[in-house]
C-alpha positions, 0 to 999 in steps of 0.5 A: 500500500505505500508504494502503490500508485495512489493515481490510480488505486484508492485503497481501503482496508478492513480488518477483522479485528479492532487493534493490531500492530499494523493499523497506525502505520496504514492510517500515516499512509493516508489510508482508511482503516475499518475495524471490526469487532471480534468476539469470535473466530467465525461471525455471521455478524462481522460478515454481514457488516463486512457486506454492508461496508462492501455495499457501502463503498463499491469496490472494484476489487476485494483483496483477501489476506490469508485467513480467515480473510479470505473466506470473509472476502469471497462470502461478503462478495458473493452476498453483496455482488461487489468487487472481483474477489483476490485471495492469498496462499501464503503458507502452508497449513500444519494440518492440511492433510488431516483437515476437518470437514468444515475448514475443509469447505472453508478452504474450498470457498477461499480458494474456488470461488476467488477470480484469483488465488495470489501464492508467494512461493513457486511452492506454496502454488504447486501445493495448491493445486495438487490440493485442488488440481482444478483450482488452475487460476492461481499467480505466483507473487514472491514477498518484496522487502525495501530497503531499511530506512537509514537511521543514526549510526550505531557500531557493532562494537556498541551493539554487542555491548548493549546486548552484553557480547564480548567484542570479538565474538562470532554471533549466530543468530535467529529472528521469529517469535517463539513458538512452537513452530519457529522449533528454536528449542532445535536452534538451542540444540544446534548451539550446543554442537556449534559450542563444542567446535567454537566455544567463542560464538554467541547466540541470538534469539530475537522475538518474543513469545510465549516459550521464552521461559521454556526455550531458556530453561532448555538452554540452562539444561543444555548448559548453554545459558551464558553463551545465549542472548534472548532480546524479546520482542524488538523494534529494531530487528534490522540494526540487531542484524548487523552483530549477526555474522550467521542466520539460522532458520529452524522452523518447522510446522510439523507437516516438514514442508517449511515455510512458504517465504520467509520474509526473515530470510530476505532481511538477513540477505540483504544485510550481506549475512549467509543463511542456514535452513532447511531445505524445505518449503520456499527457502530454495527460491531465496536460497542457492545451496553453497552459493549465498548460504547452505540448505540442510536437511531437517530436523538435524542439530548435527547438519545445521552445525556443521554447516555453521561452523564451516561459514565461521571458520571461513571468513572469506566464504561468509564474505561471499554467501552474504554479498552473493545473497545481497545481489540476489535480493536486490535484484528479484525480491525488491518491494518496487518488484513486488508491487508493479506485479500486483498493479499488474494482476489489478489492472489485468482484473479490472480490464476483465471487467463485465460492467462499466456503465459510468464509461470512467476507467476502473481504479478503486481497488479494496485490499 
């Protein structure tokens, strides 16, 4: 949205619940917001004022973001006839091949009755349609990250002391929010290997989440807690990046498909800082095995460490990974990228258009 041609799009958003991290940054955008209501996970009442909002205001296209959004976009559209229904596939469900009925059907409306169903991964697409092999009207449209936005110069060597590092430490660090599926209790593990090769390096866990006195506990009983850093929840993840000289991804959803397009992944490339995961999900699509980082099996503490201590040991080879992965970002996932390709798909909707009775050019779009 802030990078959107406003000239041509008028973006409103609607979100399913009052509050939320994101909702001051869109309304400094210039952008309305409305907030509904949430007393429950599934409401006849937020659908039906959703469709009266949709009545109201005449999209042109109605924008569904991952779930439950997306069912909410395509019901309220259907009901209110307004607007060409997107939908978003944007990771993949833990529990997809065990479904119940009804999330079933739900997905079945959130992804069948979508004009168009937006996936940010190659892989995440291919999921989809082996889910529903005649769904056929799917997009690839892969996560763009900006630039971060400079800000007052703060030295490694200050950093490290705010977080409490010896100067001259190696850091190997991870970003996410500690729960189960993020797996950073396999992170701690593949400390405790890495500690044995390179009793010097220090460990970074930025996030916050409800496992933190777990995941600390974990590091007491693997005897690692000095050499382990938590942050908590940070605002200011990108300069905490600089002390990194190794990213570490672990996640894990249980079903071993990884993640769709780890957007953490893209903020440590384009730091210059090599990267270790697994080689699930969409992290091929980011990650060239040996070229800008290493792609691993699993669920495997001994693999990951290994890995980690060859870039530590290699000055010259992390020097590369991390300047091969920044190329990389700059010059396939940049927001600006990102952004004409979804003008793109709005444009190619609109432009299908069965109606245009006013003979105006269809420019409103409902996100």
């Amino acid at each position: 949205m802030k990078h959107l041609d406003r000239q041509r799009f008028s973006p409103r958003v609607v979100t399913l619940s009052a509050g939320g991290y994101w909702v001051g940054k869109i309304r400094r955008l210039g952008i309305d917001v409305i907030e509904l209501t949430r007393r429950r996970s599934w409401e006849i009442r937020r659908l039906w004022r959703l469709t009266r909002i949709l009545n109201h205001t005449d999209p042109h296209v109605v924008h569904g973001f991952q779930m439950p959004g997306n069912v909410y976009a395509v019901l309220s559209s259907m009901i209110s006839r307004k607007g060409r229904v997107l939908s978003s596939y944007r990771s993949f469900d833990p529990a997809r091949d065990s479904l119940h009925p009804l999330q079933e059907l739900k997905c079945l409306l959130a992804y069948g009755l979508a004009e168009r169903v937006v996936c940010n991964s190659e892989t995440l697409n291919a999921d989809l349609n082996n889910r529903y092999p005649r769904l056929a009207k799917t997009v690839v449209i892969h996560n763009g990250i900006e630039r971060p936005v400079k800000t007052q110069d703060c030295s490694i060597t200050q950093l490290k002391e705010d977080l409490g590092l010896p100067p001259a430490c190696p850091v190997v660090g991870t970003v996410g929010r500690l729960v189960p599926i993020k797996n950073q209790s396999l992170f701690l593990n593949i400390a405790e290997r890495i500690l044995k090769d390179r009793p010097d390096t220090r460990f970074l866990l930025v996030g916050g989440g409800p496992l933190e006195k777990a995941l600390k506990q974990l590091a007491s009983d693997l005897g690692i807690s000095r050499h382990v850093v938590f942050t908590g929840q940070r605002p200011d993840v990108p300069d905490l990046l600089k002390v990194f000289d190794v990213f570490i991804l672990t996640t894990s959803n249980g079903s071993g498909t990884g993640e769709g397009f780890p957007n953490v992944i893209m903020e440590a490339m384009l730091n210059a800082i090599p990267c270790v995961a697994a080689r699930k999900g969409g992290l091929s699509e980011l990650i060239t095995d040996g070229r800008n980082g290493f792609l691993v099996d699993p669920l495997q503490a001994r693999v990951f460490a290994e890995k980690a201590v060859t870039l530590l040991d290699d000055p010259e080879l992390r020097f590369r990974m991390g300047r091969n992965g920044r190329k990389g970002i700059l010059e396939k996932f940049t927001v600006e990228r990102m952004v004409a390709q979804f003008e793109g798909l709005y444009r190619s909707m609109l432009q299908s258009q069965p109606e245009n009775t006013n003979g105006e050019d269809h420019e409103g779009i409902y996100p």
